[in-house]
C-alpha positions in Angstrom: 0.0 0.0 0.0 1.4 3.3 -0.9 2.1 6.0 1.9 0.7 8.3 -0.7 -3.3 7.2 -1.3 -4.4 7.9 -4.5 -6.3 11.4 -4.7 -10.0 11.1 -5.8 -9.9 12.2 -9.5 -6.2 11.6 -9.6 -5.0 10.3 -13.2 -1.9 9.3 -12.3 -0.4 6.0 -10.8 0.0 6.4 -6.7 3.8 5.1 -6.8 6.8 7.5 -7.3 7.7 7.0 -11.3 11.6 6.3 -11.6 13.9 8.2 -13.7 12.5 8.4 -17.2 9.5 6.1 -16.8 6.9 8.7 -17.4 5.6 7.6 -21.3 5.2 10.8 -23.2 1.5 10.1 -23.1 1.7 10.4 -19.5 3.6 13.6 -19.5 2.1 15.4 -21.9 -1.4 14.5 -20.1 0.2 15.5 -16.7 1.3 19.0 -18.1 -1.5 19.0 -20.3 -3.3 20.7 -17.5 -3.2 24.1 -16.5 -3.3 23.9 -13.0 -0.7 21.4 -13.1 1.5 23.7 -15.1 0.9 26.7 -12.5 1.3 24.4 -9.3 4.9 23.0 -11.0 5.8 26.5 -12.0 5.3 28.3 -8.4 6.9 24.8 -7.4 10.2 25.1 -9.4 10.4 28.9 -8.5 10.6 28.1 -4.3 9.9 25.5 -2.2 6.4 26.3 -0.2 3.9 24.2 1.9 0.3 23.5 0.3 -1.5 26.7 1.0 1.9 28.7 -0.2 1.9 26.6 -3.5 -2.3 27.6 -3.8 -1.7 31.1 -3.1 0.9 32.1 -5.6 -0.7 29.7 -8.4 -4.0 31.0 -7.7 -5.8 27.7 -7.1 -7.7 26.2 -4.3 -6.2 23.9 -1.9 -7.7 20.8 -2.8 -6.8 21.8 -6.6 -3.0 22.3 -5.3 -2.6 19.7 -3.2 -4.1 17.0 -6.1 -1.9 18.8 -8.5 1.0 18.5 -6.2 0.4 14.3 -5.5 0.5 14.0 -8.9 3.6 15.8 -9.2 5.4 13.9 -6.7 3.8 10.4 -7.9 5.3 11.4 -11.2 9.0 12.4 -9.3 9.0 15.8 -10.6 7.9 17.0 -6.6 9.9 16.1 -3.3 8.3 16.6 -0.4 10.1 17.1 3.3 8.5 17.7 6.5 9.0 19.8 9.1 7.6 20.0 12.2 6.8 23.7 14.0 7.6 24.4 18.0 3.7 24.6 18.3 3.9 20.7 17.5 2.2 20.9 13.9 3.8 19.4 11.4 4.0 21.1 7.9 4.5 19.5 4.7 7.4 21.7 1.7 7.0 20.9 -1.4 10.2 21.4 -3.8 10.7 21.2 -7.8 12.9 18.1 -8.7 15.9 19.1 -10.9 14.6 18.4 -14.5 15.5 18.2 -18.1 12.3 18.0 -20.2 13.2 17.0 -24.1 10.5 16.8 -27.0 11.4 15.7 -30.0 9.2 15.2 -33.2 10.1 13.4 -36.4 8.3 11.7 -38.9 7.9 8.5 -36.8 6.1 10.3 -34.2 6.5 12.4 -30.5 9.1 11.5 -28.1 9.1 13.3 -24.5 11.7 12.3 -21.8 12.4 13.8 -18.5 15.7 13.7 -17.1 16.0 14.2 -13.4 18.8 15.4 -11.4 19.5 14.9 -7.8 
């Protein structure tokens, strides 16, 4: 069982992807979506918690957070937890290092994503 459930509406496996095993059907569907590509954006710019991540991409927290699992199912998102003096813990979301290629020839589409550390 994964530590990370499955998100209602989720489209994406539950399981961290490893290095290049997103299909380019899969990646082009994950950043297909606009939210996605606003939640990764604010992502790659700083690490924040949830409601940081909904505030500066101007989506709701349950939109950010879904957007975020898929992320880090997909191994573009780390996650690292802290825990604050009151006691609460807080989860940081952080951009993976990645390479994104496309390339298109007569044979068809080709995405990859290469990720760094």
């Amino acid at each position: 069982m994964s530590a990370h459930p499955k998100a209602p509406g989720s489209k994406h496996p539950t399981e961290p992807k490893e290095n290049n095993a997103l299909t380019t059907a899969e990646l082009l569907d994950l950043f297909g979506d606009e939210y996605t590509r606003r939640v990764y954006e604010v992502v790659a710019e700083q690490p924040r918690d949830g409601r940081g991540v909904a505030e500066a991409a101007d989506v709701s927290r349950p939109t950010a957070y879904r957007r975020l699992n898929d992320l880090r199912d997909a191994g573009l998102v780390r996650t690292e937890m802290t825990i604050c003096e009151d006691g609460h813990h807080r989860e940081r979301f952080e951009a993976v290092t990645t390479t994104l290629s496309l390339c298109l020839d007569e044979g068809g589409m080709d995405a990859k994503v290469r990720l760094g550390d």
